[in-house]
Steps between C-alpha positions, in 0.01 A plus 500: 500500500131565440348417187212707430599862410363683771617793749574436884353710751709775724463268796709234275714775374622559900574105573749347351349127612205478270339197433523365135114424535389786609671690146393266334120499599483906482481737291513834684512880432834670579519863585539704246817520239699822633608746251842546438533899499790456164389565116899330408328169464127566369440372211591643149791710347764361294438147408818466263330605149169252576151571399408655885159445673583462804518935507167571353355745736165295609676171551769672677242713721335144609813356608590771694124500621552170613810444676405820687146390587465143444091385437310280288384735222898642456619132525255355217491832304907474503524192376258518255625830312870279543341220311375772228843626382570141380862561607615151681741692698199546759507114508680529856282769651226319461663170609563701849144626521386130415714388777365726787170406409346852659085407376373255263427795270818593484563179418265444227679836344856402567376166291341695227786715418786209529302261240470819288937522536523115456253446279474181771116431589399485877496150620174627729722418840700776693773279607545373164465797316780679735730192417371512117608858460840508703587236324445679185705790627813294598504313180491865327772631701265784529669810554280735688643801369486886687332568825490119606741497800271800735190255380663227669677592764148647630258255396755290721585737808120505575524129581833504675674846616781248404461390149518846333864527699574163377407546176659832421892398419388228254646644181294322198159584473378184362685289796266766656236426333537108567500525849172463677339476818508149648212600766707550813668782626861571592535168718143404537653138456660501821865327466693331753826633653733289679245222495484232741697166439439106644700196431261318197520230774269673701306646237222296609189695290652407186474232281789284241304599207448869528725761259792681671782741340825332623817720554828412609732862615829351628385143595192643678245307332136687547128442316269763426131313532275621186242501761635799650692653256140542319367738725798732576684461169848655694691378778809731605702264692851391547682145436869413617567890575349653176211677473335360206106550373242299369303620230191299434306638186170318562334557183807367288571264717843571539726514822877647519721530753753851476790625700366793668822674487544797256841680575504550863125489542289250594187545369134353645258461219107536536226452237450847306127424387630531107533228239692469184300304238354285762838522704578601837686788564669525841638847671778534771445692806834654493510675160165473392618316149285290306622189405342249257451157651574273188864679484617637784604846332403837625208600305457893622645653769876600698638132405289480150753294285666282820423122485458333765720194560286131472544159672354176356138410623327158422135459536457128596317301762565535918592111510718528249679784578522394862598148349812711330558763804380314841603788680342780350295727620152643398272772537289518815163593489442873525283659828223690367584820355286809598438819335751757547225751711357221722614722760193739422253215407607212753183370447624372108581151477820358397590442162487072463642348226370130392858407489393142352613357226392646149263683671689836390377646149299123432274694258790651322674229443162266430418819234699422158520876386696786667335781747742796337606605131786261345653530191341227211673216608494248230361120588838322532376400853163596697496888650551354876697140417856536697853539325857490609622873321881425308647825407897606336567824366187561210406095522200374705332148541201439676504151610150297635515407823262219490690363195833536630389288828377210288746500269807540800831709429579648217786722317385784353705755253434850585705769307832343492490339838411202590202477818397126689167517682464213732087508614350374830110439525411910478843676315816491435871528611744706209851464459730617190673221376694690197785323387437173669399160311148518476313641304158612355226266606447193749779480753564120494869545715525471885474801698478633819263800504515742845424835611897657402511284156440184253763255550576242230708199494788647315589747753273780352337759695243703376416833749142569601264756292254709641231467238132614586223274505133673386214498257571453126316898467695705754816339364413540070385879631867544611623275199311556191806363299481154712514192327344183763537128520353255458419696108 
């Protein structure tokens, strides 16, 4: 998703195929915010016994002023008199204004009042001072207090008639709060449904050493190229008779594969436009449920609460999961996807992907910091370096990727089981091996690791684990309590 706070234009707002370049080179005027018409929400009234500021007539007169008339001098003059009452609670109003980034004096006003909250001082760079500041607010669990939901969910439904919809059954205002724009709209990053599939044989275009997410549903062996995945982040598709989905969160670098069944609904997921501290959040098109990417659970919606059932994923190499599955398939290359009103501008080009290796979000990846607020993750490994995620009941281990490959398998104790990863060049396979001989450390023992378990010599089989594979920050912002190897 695009990583300069910005607002797309109503053009972008009607296509669904938007370019990732194109958001990420603008930074365009929306129409402006609608009012909502309801005083339920505004802000003020009871706050539960707290020191209130958010009612004080003139504050609450610019709000309203605002959301019902959205300009420069009521955006700057708003966030200033918020950054005057020295309450922190405005922490996440201001965050949103930051994020829409409406003029650079609003800007410059939205950054005056948050360092006066903080007591942070600007860093002098938009970008960073948007990251500096969420950041501040997640580590502060800020709650945002009275009046923050009909801030939102308008501020939001002016860039997507969508969002404010979206947004509206999430319960906790500072989950609220945390969520933030990821610079698309509702499916701007156009997924793939029922994608097309070649034999890898035939998979001429692609090369030994290029990344791949490798699946196995049923025997059906089939790779997910990085190279595509990149660009569309969500392929709706079906392996040996189940519809399954896979969820590519580009900027944690992070692919799972879910059952798309829920009940007696299959669902077909799209982007939604929203992150969760730096996180993709997908939606379905049958329920219109949020679900958070790292987890698989029902975030806000009809099926909040449902998780969503997970097969193992390895990232690893084309040759050598072709070396492992000769017969699998892969991912064929796309056709051009074109915006959803070509048919009243047929003179717009296709959307064209550079579907070549690493060529999908190079700068992000070649950029060591994050584009979105994060909690403070602590310096165990670098913000962006890859681990393998280990999690029982309240125990979590974050284990290095590039260690674990030069080091080669290992036992490691999580809660009171017992997990072996065996690594390839780019990841790692799971399996739980509680209650067999080995245990924490090297595995020095014979063993047969495949896709259904790990094998050893004494007639041992440990079953597969679907464990997720991302950057050390989107996994400590989920695990705050996680303790990592190697220490």
């Amino acid at each position: 998703m695009a990583p300069v706070p910005g607002l797309v234009n109503q053009e972008s707002r009607r296509s669904r195929a938007v370019p990732i370049a194109v958001l990420v080179a603008a930074a365009l005027v929306v129409s402006a915010c609608r009012g909502s018409g309801e005083d339920e929400g505004r802000a003020g009234g009871d706050d539960g016994g707290r020191a209130s500021v958010v009612d004080a007539p003139p504050l609450d007169e610019l709000i309203d002023r605002f959301l019902d008339g959205p300009s420069t001098d009521a955006g700057a003059e708003v966030a200033l008199a918020m950054g005057e009452t020295g309450d922190e609670r405005f922490g996440p109003w201001l965050l949103d204004l930051y994020r829409l980034g409406r003029s650079s004096r609003i800007d410059d006003a939205v950054t005056e009042a948050l360092a006066d909250l903080s007591g942070l001082q600007p860093v002098g760079f938009r970008t960073d001072d948007y990251r500096q500041y969420g950041n501040w607010v997640y580590d502060e669990a800020v709650d945002p207090g009275p009046g923050y939901r009909r801030w939102k969910l308008e501020l939001y439904g002016s860039i997507d008639d969508d969002f404010a919809r979206l947004l509206e059954p999430v319960a906790d205002d500072v989950l609220l709060a945390r969520i933030q724009w990821g610079g698309v709209t509702r499916g701007g990053i156009p997924e793939l449904n029922d994608p097309e599939r070649v034999m890898a044989r035939d998979a001429d275009w692609m090369v030994d050493d290029e990344l791949v997410l490798g699946v196995v549903v049923d025997g059906v062996a089939v790779a997910y190229p990085l190279r595509i995945l990149g660009h569309h982040e969500l392929a709706n598709d079906e392996i040996a008779g189940v519809p399954v989905s896979l969820v590519y969160c580009t900027l944690c670098r992070s692919g799972l594969v879910f059952d798309r069944r829920v009940g007696d609904r299959v669902l077909d997921f799209q982007t939604s436009g929203l992150l969760v501290e730096s996180n993709k959040i997908m939606v379905d098109t049958q329920t219109d449920t949020l679900w958070r990417h790292q987890t698989g659970r029902g975030l806000a919606g009809p099926l909040a609460g449902e998780e969503l059932t997970q097969f193992p994923v390895v990232t690893t190499t084309l040759g050598e999961w072709t070396s492992d599955h000769p017969g699998t398939e892969v991912l064929a290359i796309p056709d051009p996807i074109f915006p959803a009103d070509a048919g009243a501008a047929p003179e717009r080009p296709p959307i064209a992907y550079d579907y070549e290796p690493g060529e999908a979000y190079r700068f992000y990846y070649e950029d060591p910091d994050v584009w979105f607020p994060i909690l403070d993750t602590p310096g165990a490994f670098d913000l962006k370096e890859e681990v393998i995620g280990l999690e029982v009941g309240d125990d979590a281990v974050a284990v290095g990727v590039e260690a674990l490959v030069a080091s080669g398998p290992r036992v490691f104790a999580v809660g009171d089981r017992s997990v072996a990863l065996v690594p390839g060049p780019a990841g790692a396979r799971a399996y739980d091996v509680t209650g067999s001989a080995l245990g924490p450390g090297p595995i020095g023992e014979p063993f047969d690791a495949g896709e259904d378990g790990l094998r050893l010599d004494d007639g041992t089989v440990g079953p597969r684990l679907a464990v997720p594979q991302l950057f050390w920050f989107a996994w400590y912002g989920r695990h705050p309590q996680t303790s990592w190897w190697p220490a």
